[in-house]
C-alpha positions in Angstrom: 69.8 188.2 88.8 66.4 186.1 89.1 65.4 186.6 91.9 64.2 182.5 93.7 60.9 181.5 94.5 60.6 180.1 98.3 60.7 176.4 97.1 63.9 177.5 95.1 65.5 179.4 97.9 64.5 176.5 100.1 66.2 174.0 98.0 69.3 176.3 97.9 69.7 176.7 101.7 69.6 172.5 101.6 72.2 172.2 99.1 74.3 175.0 100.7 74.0 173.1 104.1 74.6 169.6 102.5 77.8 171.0 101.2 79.2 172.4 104.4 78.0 169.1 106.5 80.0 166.8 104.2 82.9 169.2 104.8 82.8 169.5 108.5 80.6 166.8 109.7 77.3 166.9 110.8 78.0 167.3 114.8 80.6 169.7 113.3 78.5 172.2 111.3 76.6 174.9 112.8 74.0 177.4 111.2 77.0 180.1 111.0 78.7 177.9 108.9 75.1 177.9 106.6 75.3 181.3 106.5 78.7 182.4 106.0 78.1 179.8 102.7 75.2 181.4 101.4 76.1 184.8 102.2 73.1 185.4 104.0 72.6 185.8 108.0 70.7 183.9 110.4 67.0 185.1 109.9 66.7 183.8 106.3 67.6 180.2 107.5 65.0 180.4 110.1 62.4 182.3 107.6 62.8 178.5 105.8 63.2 176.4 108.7 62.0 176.6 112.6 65.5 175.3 114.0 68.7 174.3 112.8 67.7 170.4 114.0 64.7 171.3 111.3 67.4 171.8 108.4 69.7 169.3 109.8 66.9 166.9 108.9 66.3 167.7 105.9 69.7 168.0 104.5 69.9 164.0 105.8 66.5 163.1 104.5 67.9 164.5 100.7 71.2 162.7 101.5 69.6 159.7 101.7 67.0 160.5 98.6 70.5 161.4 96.8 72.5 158.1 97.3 69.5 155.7 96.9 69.0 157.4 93.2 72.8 157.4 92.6 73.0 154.0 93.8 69.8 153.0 91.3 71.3 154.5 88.6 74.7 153.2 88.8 72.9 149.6 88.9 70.3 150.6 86.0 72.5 149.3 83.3 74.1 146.2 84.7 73.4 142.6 84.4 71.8 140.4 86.6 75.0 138.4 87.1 77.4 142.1 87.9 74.6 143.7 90.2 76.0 142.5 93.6 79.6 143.7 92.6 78.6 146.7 90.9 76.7 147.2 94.2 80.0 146.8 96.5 81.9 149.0 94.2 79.6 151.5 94.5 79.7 151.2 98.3 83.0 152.0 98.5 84.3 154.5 95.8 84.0 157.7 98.2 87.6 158.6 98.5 87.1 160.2 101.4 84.3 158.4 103.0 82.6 161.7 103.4 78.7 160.5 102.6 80.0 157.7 105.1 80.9 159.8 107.3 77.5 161.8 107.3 75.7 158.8 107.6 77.3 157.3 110.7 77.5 160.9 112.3 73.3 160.7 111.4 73.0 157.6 113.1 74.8 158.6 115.9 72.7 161.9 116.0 69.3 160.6 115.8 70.0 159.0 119.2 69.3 162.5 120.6 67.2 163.8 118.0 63.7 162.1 117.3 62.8 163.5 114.0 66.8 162.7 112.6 65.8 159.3 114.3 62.7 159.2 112.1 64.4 160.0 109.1 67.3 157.1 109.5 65.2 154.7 110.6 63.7 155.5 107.3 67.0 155.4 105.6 67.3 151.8 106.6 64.7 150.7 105.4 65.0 152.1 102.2 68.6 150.3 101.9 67.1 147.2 103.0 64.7 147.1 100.5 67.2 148.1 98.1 69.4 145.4 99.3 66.5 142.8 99.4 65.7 143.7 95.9 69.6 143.0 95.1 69.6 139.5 96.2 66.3 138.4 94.7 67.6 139.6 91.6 70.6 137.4 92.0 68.3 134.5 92.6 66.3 135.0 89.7 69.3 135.5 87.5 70.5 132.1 89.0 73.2 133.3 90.9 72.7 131.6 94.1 70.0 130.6 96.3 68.3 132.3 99.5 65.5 131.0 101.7 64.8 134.6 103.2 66.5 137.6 101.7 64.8 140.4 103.9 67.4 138.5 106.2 70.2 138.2 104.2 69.5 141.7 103.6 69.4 143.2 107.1 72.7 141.0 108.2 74.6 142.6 104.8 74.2 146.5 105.4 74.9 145.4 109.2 78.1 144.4 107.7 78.2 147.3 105.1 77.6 149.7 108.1 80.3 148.2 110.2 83.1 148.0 108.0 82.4 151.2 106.4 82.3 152.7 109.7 86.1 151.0 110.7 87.0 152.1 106.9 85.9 155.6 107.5 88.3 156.2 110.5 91.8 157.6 110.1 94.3 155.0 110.9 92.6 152.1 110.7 93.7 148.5 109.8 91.3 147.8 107.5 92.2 148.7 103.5 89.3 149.2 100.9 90.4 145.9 99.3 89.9 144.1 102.2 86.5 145.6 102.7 85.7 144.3 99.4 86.8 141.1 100.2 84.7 141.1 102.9 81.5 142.0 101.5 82.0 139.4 98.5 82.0 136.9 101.3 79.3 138.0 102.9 76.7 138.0 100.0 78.2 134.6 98.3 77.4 133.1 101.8 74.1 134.6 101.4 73.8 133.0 98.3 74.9 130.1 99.5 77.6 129.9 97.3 81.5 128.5 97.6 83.7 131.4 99.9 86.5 129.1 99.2 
């Protein structure tokens, strides 16, 4: 067996860690549960990383990097006029809200951890740019119209964040279709188009 540079073993432990957070949550996952994965012990996690908060970051910082891409690719080879619903789609198709899940247990995080907080804050603005980016598009392809979409932007993944939050929770009212709904709403009002 090859035996893994540092970058590689590095990148491994990430992974390994991103596995077991989507399983068990991020407030839910401990550097045991790292280990046990990799079938390694403690000191090789710490050889990479000063503290588990350290690797915690990271593994949300590559989330992030991960979904942006996915979400860029998935949208590479639509039109102009099937971006925004592509883009919902895309929001939603997680069976098991699990990256959801991550995400709202990173935001909820970062409250007590200032370099997570760095890294979401970051987040955001990486999905509002993407979401800005969305809308002018839609303008240009003459979709709709929108005096300020940085705006539009921020009050959609408010939205996105909101209801995917409710969605994510067992027992809750709201159905994926609805959700959907929802969000088409949302951006056609952005777009200062018909709702009706």
């Amino acid at each position: 067996m090859k035996r893994l540079s540092g970058e590689e073993r590095r990148a491994q432990i990430v992974e390994s860690a991103y596995t077991v957070i989507l399983e068990k949550g991020l407030a839910g996952t401990a550097t045991r549960d790292v280990t046990r994965k990799l079938g390694v012990g403690s000191g090789l996690l710490h050889h990479y990383f000063r503290s588990w908060g350290d690797l915690r970051a990271e593994v949300v910082k590559t989330f992030i990097t991960k979904e942006i891409e996915a979400l860029k690719h998935a949208l590479s080879d639509s039109a102009s006029d099937n971006m925004l619903e592509r883009f919902i789609d895309w929001m939603i198709a997680d069976p098991e809200f699990r990256f959801w899940r991550l995400w709202l247990d990173a935001i909820e995080e970062a409250r007590r951890d200032p370099e997570l907080a760095s890294i979401v804050q970051e987040g955001h603005v990486q999905w509002h740019e993407t979401i800005t980016k969305l809308i002018r598009q839609s303008v240009d392809a003459g979709l709709g119209t929108c005096e300020t979409p940085e705006n539009a932007a921020w009050r959609v993944s408010a939205l996105i964040d909101g209801l995917m939050g409710m969605l994510a929770l067992d027992g809750t009212p709201l159905t994926k279709e609805l959700v959907k709904k929802l969000l088409h709403e949302q951006v056609a009002m952005e777009l200062c188009r018909d709702t009706r």
